[in-house]
KOLDRENKOL-999404 format. One record per atom (N, C-alpha, C, CB): residue in three letters; x, y, z. Coordinates in pm, whole numbers, plus 32768, in hexadecimal, padded with zeros to 4 digits. Atoms other than C-alpha are relative to their C-alpha. Glycine has a CB too. Layout:
% residues N
ALAXYZ/...
END
This chain:
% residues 120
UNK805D7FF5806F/UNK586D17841EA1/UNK7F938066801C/UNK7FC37F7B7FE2/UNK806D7FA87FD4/UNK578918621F36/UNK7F5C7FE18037/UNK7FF7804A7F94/UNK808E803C8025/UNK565717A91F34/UNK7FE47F7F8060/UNK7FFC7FCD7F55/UNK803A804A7F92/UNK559316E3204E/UNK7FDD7F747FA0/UNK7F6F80588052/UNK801D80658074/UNK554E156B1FCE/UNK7F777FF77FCC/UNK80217F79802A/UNK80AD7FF68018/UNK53CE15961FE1/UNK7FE2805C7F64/UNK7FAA806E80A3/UNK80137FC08044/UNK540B167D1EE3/UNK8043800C7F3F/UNK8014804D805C/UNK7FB880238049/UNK54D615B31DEB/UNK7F837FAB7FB7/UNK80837FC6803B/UNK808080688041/UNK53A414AC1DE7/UNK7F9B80557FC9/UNK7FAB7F988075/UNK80587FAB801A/UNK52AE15B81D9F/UNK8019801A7F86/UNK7FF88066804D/UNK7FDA7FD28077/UNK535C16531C75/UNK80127F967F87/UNK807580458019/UNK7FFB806C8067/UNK539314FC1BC6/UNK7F607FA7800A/UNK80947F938027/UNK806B80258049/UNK521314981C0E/UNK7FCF80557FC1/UNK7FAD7FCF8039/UNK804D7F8F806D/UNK51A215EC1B5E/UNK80357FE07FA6/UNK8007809B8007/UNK7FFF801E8046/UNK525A159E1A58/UNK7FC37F837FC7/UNK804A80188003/UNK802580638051/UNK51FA144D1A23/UNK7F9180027FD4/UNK800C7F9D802A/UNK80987FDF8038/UNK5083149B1A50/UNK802680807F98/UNK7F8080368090/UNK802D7F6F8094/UNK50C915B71940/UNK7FD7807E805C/UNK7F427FD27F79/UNK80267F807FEF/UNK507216C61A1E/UNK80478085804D/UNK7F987FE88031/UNK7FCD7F8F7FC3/UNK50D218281ABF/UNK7FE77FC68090/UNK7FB880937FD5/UNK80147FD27FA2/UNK50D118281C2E/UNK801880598062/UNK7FFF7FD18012/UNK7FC57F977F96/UNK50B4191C1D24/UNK7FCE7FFC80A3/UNK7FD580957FC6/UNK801780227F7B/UNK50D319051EA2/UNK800180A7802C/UNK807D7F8D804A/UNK7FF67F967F9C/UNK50841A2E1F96/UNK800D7FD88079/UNK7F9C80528002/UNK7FD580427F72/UNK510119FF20E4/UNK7FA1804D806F/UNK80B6801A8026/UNK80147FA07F7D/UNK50701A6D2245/UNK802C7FA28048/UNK7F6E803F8031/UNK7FAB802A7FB4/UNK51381A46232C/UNK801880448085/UNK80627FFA7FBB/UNK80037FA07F9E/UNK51051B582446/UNK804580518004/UNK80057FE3805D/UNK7F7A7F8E8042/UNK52281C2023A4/UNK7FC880998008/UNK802A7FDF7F3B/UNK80507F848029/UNK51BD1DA02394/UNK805C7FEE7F6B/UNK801280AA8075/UNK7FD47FE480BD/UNK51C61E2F2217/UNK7FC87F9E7FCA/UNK80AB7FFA7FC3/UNK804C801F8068/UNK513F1DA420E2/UNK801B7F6F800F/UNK802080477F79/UNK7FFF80947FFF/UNK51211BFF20D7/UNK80657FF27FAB/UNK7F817FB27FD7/UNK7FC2801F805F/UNK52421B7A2026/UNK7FCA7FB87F83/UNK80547FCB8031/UNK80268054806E/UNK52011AE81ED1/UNK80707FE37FAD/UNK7F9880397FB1/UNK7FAD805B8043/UNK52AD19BB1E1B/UNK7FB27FE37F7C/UNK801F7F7D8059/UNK803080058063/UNK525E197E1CBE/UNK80687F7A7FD9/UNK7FF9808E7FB5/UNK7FE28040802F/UNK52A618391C25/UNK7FD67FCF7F82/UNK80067FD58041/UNK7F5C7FDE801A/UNK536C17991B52/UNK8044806F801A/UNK80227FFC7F86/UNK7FCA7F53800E/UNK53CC19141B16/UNK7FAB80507FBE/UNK8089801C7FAD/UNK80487FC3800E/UNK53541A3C1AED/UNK7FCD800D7F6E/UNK80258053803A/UNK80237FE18095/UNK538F1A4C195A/UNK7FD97F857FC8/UNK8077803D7FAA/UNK804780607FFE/UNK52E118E61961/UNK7F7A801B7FA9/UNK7FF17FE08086/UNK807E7FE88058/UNK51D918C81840/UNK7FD47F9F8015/UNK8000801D7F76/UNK806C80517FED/UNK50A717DC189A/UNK7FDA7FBC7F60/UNK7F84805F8049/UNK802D805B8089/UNK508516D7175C/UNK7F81800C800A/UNK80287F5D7FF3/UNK806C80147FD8/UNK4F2816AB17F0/UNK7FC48099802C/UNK800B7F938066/UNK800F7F647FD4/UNK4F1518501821/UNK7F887FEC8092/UNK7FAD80747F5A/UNK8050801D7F68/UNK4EAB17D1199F/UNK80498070805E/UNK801D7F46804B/UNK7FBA7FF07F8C/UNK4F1B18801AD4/UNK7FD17FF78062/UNK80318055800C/UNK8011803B7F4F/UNK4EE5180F1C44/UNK801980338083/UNK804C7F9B8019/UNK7FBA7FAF7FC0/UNK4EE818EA1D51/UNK7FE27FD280A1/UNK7FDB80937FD2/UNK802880407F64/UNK4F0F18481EBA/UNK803380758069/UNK805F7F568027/UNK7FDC7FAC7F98/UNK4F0E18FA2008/UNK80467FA08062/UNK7F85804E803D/UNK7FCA80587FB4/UNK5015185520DB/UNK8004804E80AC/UNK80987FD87FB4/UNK7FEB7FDE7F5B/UNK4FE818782249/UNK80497F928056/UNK7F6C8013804B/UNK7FAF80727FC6/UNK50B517C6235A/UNK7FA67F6E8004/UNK802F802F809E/UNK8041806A8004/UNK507C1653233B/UNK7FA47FC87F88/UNK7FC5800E8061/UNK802D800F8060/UNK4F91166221E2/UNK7FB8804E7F98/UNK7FD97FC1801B/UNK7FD57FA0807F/UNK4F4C1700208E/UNK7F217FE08012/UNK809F7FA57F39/UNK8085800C7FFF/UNK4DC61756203E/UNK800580217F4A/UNK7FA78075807C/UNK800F7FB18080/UNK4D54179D1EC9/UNK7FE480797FDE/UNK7FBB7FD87FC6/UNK804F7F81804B/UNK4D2219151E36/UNK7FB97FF37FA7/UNK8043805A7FCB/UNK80417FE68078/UNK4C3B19721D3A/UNK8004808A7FFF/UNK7F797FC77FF2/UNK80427F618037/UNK4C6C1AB21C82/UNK7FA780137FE1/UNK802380417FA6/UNK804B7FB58032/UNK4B4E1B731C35/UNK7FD17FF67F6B/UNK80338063801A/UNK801480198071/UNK4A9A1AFE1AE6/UNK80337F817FBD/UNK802380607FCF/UNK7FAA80338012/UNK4BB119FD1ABE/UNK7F807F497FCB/UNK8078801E8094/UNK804980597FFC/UNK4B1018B11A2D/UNK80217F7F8028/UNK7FD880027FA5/UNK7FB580677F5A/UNK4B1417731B24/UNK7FBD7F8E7F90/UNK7F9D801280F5/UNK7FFE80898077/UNK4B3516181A66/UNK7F687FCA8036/UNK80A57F668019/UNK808A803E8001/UNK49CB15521A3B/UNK80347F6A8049/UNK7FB07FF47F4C/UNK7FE380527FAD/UNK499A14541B19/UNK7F937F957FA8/UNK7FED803280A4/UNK802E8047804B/UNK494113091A8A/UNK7F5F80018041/UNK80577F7E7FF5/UNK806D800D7FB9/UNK47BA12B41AC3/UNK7FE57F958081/UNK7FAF7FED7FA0/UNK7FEB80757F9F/UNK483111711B91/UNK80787FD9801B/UNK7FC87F937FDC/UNK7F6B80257FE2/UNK496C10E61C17/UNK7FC67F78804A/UNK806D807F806C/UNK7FFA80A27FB4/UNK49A50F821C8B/UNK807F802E808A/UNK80577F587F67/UNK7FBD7FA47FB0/UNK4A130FCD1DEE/UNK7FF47FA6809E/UNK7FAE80A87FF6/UNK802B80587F87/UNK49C50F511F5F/UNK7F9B8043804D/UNK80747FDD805F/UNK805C7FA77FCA/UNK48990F9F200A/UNK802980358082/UNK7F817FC2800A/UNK7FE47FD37F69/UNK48E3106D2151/UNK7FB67FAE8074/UNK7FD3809A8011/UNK8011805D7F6E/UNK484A0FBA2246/UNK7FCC7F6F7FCF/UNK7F7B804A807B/UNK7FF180517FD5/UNK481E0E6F21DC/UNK808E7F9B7FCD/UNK7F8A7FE07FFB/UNK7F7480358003/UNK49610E50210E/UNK800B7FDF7FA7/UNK802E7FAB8046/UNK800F80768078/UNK48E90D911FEF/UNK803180347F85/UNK7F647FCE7FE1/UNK7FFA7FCE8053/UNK49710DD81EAB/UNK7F827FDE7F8F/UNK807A7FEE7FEB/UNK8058800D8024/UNK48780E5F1DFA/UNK7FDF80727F7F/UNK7FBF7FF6806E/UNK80177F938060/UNK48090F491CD0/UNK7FAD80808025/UNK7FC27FC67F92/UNK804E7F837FD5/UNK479C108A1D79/UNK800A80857F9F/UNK803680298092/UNK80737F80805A/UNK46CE11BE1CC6/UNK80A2807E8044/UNK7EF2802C8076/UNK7FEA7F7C7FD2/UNK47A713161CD7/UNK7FCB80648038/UNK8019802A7FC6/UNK80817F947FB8/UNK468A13C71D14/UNK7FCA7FEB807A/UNK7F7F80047FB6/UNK801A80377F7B/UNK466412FC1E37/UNK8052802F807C/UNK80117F767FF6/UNK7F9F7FEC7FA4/UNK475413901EFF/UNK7FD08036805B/UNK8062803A7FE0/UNK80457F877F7C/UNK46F514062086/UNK80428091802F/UNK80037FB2809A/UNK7FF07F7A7FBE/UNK46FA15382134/UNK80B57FF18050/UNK7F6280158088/UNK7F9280217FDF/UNK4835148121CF/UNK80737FD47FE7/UNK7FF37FDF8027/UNK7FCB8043805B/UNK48C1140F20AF/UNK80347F6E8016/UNK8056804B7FD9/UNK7FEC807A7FE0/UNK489A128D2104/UNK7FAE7FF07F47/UNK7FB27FBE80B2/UNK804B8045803D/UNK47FE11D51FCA/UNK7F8D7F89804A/UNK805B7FCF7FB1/UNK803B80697FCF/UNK46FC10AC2002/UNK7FE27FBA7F90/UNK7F96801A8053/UNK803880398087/UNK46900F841F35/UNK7F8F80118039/UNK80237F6C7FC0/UNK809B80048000/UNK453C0F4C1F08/UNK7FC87FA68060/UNK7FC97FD67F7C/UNK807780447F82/UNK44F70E612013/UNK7FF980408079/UNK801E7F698036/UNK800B7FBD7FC6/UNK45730F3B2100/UNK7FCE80858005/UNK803F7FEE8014/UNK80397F80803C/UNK45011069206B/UNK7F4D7FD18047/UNK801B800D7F23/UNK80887FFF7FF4/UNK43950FD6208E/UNK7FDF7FE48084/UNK7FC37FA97FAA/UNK7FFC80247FA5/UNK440B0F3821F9/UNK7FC280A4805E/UNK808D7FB6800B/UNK7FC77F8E7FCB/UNK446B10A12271/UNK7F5D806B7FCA/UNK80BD80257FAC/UNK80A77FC37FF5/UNK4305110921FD/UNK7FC3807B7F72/UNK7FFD806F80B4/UNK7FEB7F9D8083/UNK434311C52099/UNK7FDD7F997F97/UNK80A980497FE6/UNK802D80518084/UNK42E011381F2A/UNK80767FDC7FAB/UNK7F9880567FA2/UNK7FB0807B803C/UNK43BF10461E7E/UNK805080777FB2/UNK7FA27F727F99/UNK7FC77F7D8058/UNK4436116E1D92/UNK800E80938010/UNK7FBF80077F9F/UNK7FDB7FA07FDA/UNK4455128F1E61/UNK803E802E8092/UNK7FAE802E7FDF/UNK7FA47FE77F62/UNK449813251FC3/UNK7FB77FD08072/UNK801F80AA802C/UNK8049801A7F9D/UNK442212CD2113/UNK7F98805B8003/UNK80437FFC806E/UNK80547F7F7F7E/UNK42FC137321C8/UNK802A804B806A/UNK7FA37FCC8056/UNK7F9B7FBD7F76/UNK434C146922BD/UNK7F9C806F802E/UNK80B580567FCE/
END
């Protein structure tokens, strides 16, 4: 068939999410990164999305083209706080430098105000 299995699952979740994807590889190859385009190339996006991951050995990172507009992030998510675990309703805007969340008790533990970031 031609086709690695990693690359069977890929093409049937772009479709399902509705969207284009495109992988660039590095791989230590000389010459240009290979690129895979899923489903296929003459693949039209219902959702006119496309997704462009950089796959390096072991795991894929997100691209962003240039101008390209990046989905809104809700103002809160029900989620788990990073360090003490709890599920809890944490702020988006709250997010650290390390990208941990906190609830608010730890948030205020850790020495920051109930609704924003630590001190530092």
């Amino acid at each position: 068939l031609g086709q690695e299995a990693e690359g069977v699952g890929i093409a049937i979740a772009a479709r399902q999410l509705g969207v284009k994807l495109i992988i660039r590889q590095l791989d230590g190859s000389h010459g240009p990164p290979p690129v895979y385009v899923y489903p296929s190339e003459d693949y039209v996006s219902p959702l006119q999305l496309t997704i462009c991951l950089l796959f390096r050995p072991g795991h894929y990172e997100l691209l962003y083209a240039e101008g390209a507009p990046r989905l809104p992030e809700p103002p809160q998510l029900r989620a788990r706080c990073s360090f003490c675990h709890e599920e809890a309703s944490l702020k988006t805007e709250a997010l650290l430098t390390c990208f941990h969340r906190l609830c608010k008790s730890c948030m205020v533990s850790a020495g920051g105000s109930p609704g924003g970031g630590v001190a530092g």
